[in-house]
C-alpha positions in Angstrom: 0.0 0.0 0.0 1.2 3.5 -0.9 2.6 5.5 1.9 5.2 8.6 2.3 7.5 5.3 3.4 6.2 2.9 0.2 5.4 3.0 -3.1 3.0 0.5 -4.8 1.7 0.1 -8.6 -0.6 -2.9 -9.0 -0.9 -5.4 -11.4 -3.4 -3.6 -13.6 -1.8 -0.4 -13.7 1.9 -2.0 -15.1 -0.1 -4.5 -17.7 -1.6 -1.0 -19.1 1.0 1.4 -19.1 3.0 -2.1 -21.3 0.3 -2.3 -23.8 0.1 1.5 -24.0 4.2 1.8 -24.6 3.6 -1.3 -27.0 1.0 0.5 -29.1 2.8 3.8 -29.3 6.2 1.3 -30.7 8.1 1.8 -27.3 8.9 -1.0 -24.7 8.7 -0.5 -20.8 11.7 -1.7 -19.4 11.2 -0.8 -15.5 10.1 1.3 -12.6 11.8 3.8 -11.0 10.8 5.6 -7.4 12.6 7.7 -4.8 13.8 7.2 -1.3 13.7 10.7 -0.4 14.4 10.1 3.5 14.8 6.2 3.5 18.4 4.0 2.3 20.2 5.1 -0.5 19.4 2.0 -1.8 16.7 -0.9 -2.5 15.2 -1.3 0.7 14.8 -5.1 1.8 10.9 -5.0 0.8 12.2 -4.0 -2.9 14.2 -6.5 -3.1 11.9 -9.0 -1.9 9.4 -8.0 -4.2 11.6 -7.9 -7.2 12.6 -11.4 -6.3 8.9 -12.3 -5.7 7.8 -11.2 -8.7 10.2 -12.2 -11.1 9.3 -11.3 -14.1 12.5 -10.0 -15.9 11.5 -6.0 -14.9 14.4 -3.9 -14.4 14.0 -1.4 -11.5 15.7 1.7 -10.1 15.2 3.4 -7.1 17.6 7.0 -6.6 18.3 8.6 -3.4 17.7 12.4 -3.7 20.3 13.1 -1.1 23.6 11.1 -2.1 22.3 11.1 -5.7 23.1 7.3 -6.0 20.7 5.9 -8.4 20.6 1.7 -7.7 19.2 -0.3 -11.1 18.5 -4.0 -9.4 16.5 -6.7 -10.9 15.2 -10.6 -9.5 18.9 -11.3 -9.2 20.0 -8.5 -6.8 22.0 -5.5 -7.5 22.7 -4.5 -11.1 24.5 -1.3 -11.0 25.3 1.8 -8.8 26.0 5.1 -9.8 26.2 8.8 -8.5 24.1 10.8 -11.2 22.7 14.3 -11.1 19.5 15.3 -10.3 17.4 13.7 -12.8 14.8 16.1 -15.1 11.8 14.6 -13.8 13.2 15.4 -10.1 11.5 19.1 -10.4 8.7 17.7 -11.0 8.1 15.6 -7.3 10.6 17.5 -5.3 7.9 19.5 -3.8 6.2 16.7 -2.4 8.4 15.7 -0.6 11.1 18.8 0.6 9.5 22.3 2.0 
């Protein structure tokens, strides 16, 4: 369930925004989400639901803060960089930081 703490998209939600990318000619490769205040990395829950799920999505979460950005997949942890703030950060920043 969605909180300030977790982040959620159901079943329904992914299926459509595949078959919309798929009709449009594009492919949906993965999530990402923020951990504005949380690790600067996949939290144990992510990483048990990635495992759980298993379905060969690629996903990313970036920590505002340190600016690491962790891509991870069923297997574990893909890849770890320090990138700058993303375009779409503008966009959620102020939900989350006064």
């Amino acid at each position: 369930r969605p909180s300030s703490t977790s982040y959620g998209i159901g079943r329904e939600a992914w299926d459509r925004a595949r078959e919309r990318a798929a009709r449009e000619g594009l492919s949906l490769l993965g999530s990402i989400h923020t951990h504005p205040d949380g690790p600067p990395g996949p939290s144990e829950r992510d990483l048990w639901l990635s495992a759980r799920l298993g379905n060969g999505d690629v996903r990313a979460v970036w920590h505002p803060r340190s600016g690491m950005l962790t891509i991870y997949d069923a297997s574990g942890i893909l890849r770890q960089d320090v990138i700058a703030r993303p375009w779409w950060f503008r966009l959620i920043a102020p939900l989350f930081y006064a």
